[in-house]
N, C-alpha and C positions, 0 to 999 in steps of 0.2 A: 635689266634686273627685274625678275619677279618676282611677286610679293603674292601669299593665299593667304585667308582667313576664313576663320567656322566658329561657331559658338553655338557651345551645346550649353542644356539646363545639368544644375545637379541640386542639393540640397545640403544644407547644415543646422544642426541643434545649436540654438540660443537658451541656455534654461531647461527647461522640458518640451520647449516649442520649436518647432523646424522654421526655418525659410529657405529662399529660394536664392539659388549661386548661380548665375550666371559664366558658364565658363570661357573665355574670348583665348582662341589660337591665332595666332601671328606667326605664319612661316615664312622666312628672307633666304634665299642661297647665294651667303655674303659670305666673306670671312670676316674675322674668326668664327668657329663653329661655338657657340654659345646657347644654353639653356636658361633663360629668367625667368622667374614666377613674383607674381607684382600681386598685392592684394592683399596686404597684410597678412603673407602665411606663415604660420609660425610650426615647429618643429618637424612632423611627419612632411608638414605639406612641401615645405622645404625641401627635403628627401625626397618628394615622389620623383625627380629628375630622373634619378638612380633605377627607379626602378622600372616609372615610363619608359625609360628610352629600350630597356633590356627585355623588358615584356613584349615591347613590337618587332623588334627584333625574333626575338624567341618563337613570335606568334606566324613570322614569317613574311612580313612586309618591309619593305626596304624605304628608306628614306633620302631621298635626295637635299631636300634642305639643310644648310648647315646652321640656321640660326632659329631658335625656338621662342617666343615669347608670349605666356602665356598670364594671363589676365582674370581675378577671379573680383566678380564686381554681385554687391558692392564691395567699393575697394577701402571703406568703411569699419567694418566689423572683421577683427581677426577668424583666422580662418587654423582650426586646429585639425587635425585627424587624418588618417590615411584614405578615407572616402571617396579622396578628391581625384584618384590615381584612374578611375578607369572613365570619370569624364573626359580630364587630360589628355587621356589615349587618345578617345573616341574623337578629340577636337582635332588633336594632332593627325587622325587619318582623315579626318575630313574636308581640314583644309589643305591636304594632299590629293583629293579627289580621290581614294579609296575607300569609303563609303559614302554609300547616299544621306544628305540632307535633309530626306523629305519630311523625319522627323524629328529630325533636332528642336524643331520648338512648340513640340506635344510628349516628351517623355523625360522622365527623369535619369539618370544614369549618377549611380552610388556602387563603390565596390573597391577594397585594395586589391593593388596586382600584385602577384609572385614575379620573380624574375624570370618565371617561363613562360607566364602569361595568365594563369591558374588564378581566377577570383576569391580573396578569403572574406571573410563574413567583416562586418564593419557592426559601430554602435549606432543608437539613435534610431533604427530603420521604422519603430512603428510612430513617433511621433511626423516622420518625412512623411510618410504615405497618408498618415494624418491630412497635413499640409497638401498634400499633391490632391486630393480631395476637395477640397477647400479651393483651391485656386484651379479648380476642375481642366488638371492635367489627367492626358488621355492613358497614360502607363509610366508603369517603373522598370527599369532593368535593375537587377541586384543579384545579389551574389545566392547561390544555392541555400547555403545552410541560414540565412535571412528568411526563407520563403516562410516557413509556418508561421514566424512575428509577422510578417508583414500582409497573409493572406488575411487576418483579420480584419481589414477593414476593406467593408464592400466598395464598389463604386467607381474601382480604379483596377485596369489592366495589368497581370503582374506577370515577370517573367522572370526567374529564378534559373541562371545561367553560372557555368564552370569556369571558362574559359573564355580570353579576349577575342578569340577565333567566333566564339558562339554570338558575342552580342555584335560583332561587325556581319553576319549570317542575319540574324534578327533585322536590323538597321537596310541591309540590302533584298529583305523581301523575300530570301530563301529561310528561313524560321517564324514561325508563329510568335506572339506577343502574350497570346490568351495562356491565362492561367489554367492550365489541363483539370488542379488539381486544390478546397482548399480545404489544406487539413483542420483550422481552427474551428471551421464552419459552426460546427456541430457541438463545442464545447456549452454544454451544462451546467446551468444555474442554483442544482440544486444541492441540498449540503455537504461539503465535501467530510470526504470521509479520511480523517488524519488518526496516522499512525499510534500518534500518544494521546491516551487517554486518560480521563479523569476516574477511572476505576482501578488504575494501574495503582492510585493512590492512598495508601492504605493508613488509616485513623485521618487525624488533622480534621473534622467536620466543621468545626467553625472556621480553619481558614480557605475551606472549601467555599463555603456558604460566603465568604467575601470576595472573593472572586467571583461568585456568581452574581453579587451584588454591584459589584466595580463594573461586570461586563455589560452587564441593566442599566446602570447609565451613563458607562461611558468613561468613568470614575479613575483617576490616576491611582496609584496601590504602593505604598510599602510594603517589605517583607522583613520584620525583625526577629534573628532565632538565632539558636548556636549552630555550630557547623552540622552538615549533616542530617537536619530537621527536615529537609526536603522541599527548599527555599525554588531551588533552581528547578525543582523535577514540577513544582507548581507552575510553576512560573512558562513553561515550553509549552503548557497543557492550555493555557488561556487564549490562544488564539481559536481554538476548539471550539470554544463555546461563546465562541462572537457570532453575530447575526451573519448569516452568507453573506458573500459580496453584492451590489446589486451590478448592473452596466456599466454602469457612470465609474464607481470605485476601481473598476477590474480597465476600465479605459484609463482613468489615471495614475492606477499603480505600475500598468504595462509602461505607459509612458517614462515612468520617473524608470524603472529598472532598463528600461531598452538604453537611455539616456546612460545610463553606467555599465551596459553591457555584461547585465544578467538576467536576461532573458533566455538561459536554454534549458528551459523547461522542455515536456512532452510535448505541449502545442503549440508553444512558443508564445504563449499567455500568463498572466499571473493571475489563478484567479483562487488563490488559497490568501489567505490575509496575513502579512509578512509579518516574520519575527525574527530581529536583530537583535544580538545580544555583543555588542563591544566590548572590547576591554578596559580594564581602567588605566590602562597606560595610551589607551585614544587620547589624539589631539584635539582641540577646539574644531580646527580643519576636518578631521577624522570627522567630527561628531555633526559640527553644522552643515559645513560643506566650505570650499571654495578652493583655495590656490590659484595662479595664476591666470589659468584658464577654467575659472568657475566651475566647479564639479558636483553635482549632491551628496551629503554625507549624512551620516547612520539616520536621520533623523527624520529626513527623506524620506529615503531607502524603506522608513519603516511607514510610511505615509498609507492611511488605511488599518494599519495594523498595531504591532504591539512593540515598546523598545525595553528591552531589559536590561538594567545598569545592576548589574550584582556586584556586592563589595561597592558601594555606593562610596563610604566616607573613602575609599582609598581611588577615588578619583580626584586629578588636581580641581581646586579651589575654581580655576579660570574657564576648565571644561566646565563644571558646574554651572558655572553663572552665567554663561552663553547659551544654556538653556532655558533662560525665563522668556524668551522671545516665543520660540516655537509653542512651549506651553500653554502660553497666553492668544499669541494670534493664531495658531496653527499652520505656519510658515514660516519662513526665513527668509531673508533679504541679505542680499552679499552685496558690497557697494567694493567696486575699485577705480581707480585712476577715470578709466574710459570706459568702464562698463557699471551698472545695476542691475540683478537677477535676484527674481524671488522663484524659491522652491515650494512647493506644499510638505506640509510637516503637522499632518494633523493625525496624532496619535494616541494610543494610549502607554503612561507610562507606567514601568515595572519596577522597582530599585529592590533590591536587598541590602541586610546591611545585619551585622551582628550587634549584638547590642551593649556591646565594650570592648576594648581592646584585645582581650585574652578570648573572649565568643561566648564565655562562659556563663556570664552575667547569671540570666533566665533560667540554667542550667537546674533540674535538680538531682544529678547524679556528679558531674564534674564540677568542683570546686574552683570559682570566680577570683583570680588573684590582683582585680583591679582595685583601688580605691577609689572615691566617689569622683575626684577632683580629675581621675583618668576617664573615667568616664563620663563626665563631661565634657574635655578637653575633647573627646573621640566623638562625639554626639555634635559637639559642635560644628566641623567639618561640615556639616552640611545647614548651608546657611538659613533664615528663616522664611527668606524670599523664596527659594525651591520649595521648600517645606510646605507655603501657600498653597502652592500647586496642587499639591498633593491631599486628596480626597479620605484616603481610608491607612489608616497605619495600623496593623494586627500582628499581632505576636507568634511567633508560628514556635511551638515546643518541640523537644525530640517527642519521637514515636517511642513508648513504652513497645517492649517486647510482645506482650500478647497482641496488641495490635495489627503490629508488624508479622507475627505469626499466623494472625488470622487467615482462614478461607472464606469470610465473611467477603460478599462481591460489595462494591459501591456503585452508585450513580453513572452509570456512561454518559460522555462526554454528551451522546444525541439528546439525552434526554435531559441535560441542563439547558442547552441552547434551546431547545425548546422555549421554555420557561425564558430563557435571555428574549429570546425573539419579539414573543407576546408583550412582553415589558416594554419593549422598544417602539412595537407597533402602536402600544398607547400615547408613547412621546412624540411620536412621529407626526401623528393627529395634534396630540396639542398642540404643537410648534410647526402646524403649517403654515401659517401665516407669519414665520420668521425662518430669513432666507440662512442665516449664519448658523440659527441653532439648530440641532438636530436631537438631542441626549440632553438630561438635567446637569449633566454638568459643565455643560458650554453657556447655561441658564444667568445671567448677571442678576444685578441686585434688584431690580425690577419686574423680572419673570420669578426672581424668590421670591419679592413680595405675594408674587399674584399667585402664585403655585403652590406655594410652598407655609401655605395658613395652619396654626395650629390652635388647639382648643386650652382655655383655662388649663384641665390636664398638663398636656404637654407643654404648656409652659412653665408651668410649675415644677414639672421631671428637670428641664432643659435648666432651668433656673437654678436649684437643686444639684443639677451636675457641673454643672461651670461655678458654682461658688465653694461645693464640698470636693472637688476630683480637680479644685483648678486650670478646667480649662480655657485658653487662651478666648480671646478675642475674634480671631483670628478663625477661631472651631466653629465660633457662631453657623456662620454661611454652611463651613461646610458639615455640619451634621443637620442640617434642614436641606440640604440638597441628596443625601446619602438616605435622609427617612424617605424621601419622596420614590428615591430608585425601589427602596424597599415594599413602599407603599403599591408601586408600578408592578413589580412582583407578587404583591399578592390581588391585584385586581382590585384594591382599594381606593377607590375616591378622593379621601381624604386621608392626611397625616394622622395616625392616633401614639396615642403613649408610646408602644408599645413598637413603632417602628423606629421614634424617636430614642428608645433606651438601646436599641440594635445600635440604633447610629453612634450612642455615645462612647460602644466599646470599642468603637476602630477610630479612635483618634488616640493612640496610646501615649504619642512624644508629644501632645498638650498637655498631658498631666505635670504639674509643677513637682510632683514629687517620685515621677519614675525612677529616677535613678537612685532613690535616698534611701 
């Protein structure tokens, strides 16, 4: 009785982080004719039997063995995704002695097979190559439409193949390895230039001027107004005028999106700063991430960038509250049975939300049919803990008609970011010597002290506003961290009045008598 064996490398996402899978073939020509996969693989991996055995076939190689057993180690760590399908091949011809060995333990092999043999594109590829980097593996084989994610990162041999016929060519010395070709190479740091602008946006200057203020430091944002005020058409426009990405951002937003398999941009990079907008019928799962097989969700997804929860109070209570995590540390932790994964989840947030039941409230053309006890009932909804979070709450009104009619042009988006930029570059300096902070409002109660000083004046404004506008407690921090964005923006030193009374209009839901 003869017994062959081969083991090729392959790769799988943990997280947003790849390692390294060992693949072990075991071929017997025993009977029964038997296919096993050992390794804790769970669903596709499962499946890939089906469509190993049909792809080699297809491909044109003939198999004598009738027992298969293959080995995916460590046998530790569940094993999910179709990926695994064109290592398997590669093992199973291997230890048939129909390709060479030479390199089974310098290359990586990632790819799902068709039942003809035809490689389809798989997730995860740029945090693998990542990894194959790192543990200074000599090449990847992967699938065609992978190549532009994956040529981004230097350092590693890359070969973007169709078909199972190609990478057994490759493996045997008659095809190249070298990447001919890398489209990302060349991609551009500098501001991208997005379709919607902030000139598109006609009146509203004050809840312009807050979002330019949220995006200076960083700053989470309510949007309170009746339907149609142009809550949401602001709100798409705010990635705009955030600072460009630098490396480091556009290296870990690729990763988290390749990890969920949307990466098919133009280069196969992300280097626009992401904007997720869920719905409020989203799950907690939807929003944080996880299921069985740990997955990133909106929160992730939106990591680098911007999340907008429009119709805020009409999301459930339980999505809500699973939000103060991310808020807080800028990540998420999923704990299950057998596994812990932390995602990054550092963003900024968006909400809208009308400001009663009926939208009408604020109105002053449409007639408000709530009474006060409704509208608080609806306010409530969104608890006081989120609310913390939340840096700047601004009233957004309809647009009167001549506004709306004007050919008066506004501000383009380049020329806020601008002004965003400069702001940023000041904080950036100040908070060099803290690895966590970046933006004043990542700033805790310590860095407010030190930062965030105001004169006789301003305390007496601040003093004055929390005991005649009753605001919270709660407001303190955050309008001394809102004057300093302001202060960053005009190139001011120090906090005066006068950034301080900005600050006090955008905390509108601490007012103890908004709704009365």
């Amino acid at each position: 009785m003869r017994k062959m064996f081969s083991k090729v490398l392959s790769s799988a996402v943990q997280g947003v982080d790849a390692y390294i899978v060992s693949v072990e073939a075991h071929l017997e020509n025993v009977r029964p004719a038997k296919f096993m996969t050992v390794g804790l693989p769970e669903g596709a991996v499962r499946e890939s039997k089906e469509r190993v055995m049909a792809a080699i076939k297809n491909s044109g190689f003939k198999l004598k063995q009738k027992r298969v057993i293959i080995n995916l180690a460590p046998a530790d760590i569940r094993k999910e995704g179709a990926a695994f399908d064109l290592p398997i091949a590669i093992g199973i011809l291997g230890a048939q002695n129909l390709v060479s060995d030479k390199f089974f333990d310098k290359i990586i092999l990632v790819g799902e097979l068709s039942l003809d043999g035809r490689l389809r594109p798989v997730k995860g590829v740029f945090p693998i190559c990542l990894k194959a980097r790192t543990e200074q593996i000599k090449g990847i084989i992967l699938p065609k439409e992978n190549l532009k994610e994956a040529s981004l990162v230097d350092g590693v041999k890359i070969a973007g193949v169709e078909t199972l016929s190609q990478v057994v060519e490759i493996l045997n010395g008659e095809r190249s390895l070298d990447l001919s070709e890398r489209p990302s190479s060349n991609f551009k740091l500098s501001p991208v230039d997005y379709i919607l602008d902030f000139d598109d946006v006609k009146g509203q200057d004050n809840v312009k001027r807050a979002f330019e203020v949220a995006a200076a430091g960083g700053h989470n944002l309510l949007l309170i107004g009746p339907p149609g005020s142009g809550k949401t058409m602001l709100a798409k426009r705010l990635p705009g005028i955030l600072p460009s990405m630098t490396i480091d951002e556009i290296f870990e937003t690729t990763k988290i999106h390749s990890v969920a398999g949307l990466t098919n941009t133009e280069n196969g990079i992300i280097t626009q700063r992401p904007f997720r907008p869920p719905h409020h019928t989203t799950s907690d799962v939807g929003l944080i991430g996880g299921g069985q097989i740990p997955k990133p969700g909106e929160v992730s997804l939106a990591h680098n960038g911007v999340l907008f929860l429009d119709e805020l109070p009409e999301f459930k209570k339980s999505v809500l509250e699973v939000m103060r995590q991310p808020l807080e540390d800028g990540r998420v932790t999923i704990t299950r049975a057998k596994i812990s994964l932390t995602y990054p989840a550092n963003f900024m947030l968006i909400a809208a939300m009308n400001p009663c039941p009926c939208g009408y409230f604020t109105d002053l053309i449409h007639e408000c049919t709530c009474h006060p006890a409704m509208i608080q009932n609806y306010l409530s909804r969104v608890s006081g803990p989120l609310l913390d979070r939340i840096d700047i709450h601004i009233e957004v009104p309809a647009v009167p008609f001549d506004e709306l009619s004007s050919m008066k042009a506004g501000e383009k988006t380049s020329e806020v970011r601008s002004r965003v930029e400069r702001a940023r570059a000041i904080q950036t300096k100040r908070f060099s010597n803290l690895t966590s902070i970046h933006a004043n409002s990542a700033m805790e109660k310590k860095q407010v002290s030190e930062y965030c000083q105001i004169d006789a004046d301003g305390k007496a404004l601040l003093k004055n506003a929390m005991d005649k506008l009753g605001l919270s407690a709660r407001a303190y921090d955050r309008i001394l961290k809102v004057s300093r964005s302001i202060a960053d923006l005009g190139g001011d030193k120090n906090i005066l009045p006068i950034h301080i009374g900005e600050a006090i209009q955008y905390r509108s839901l601490d007012r103890s008598n908004w709704y009365n």
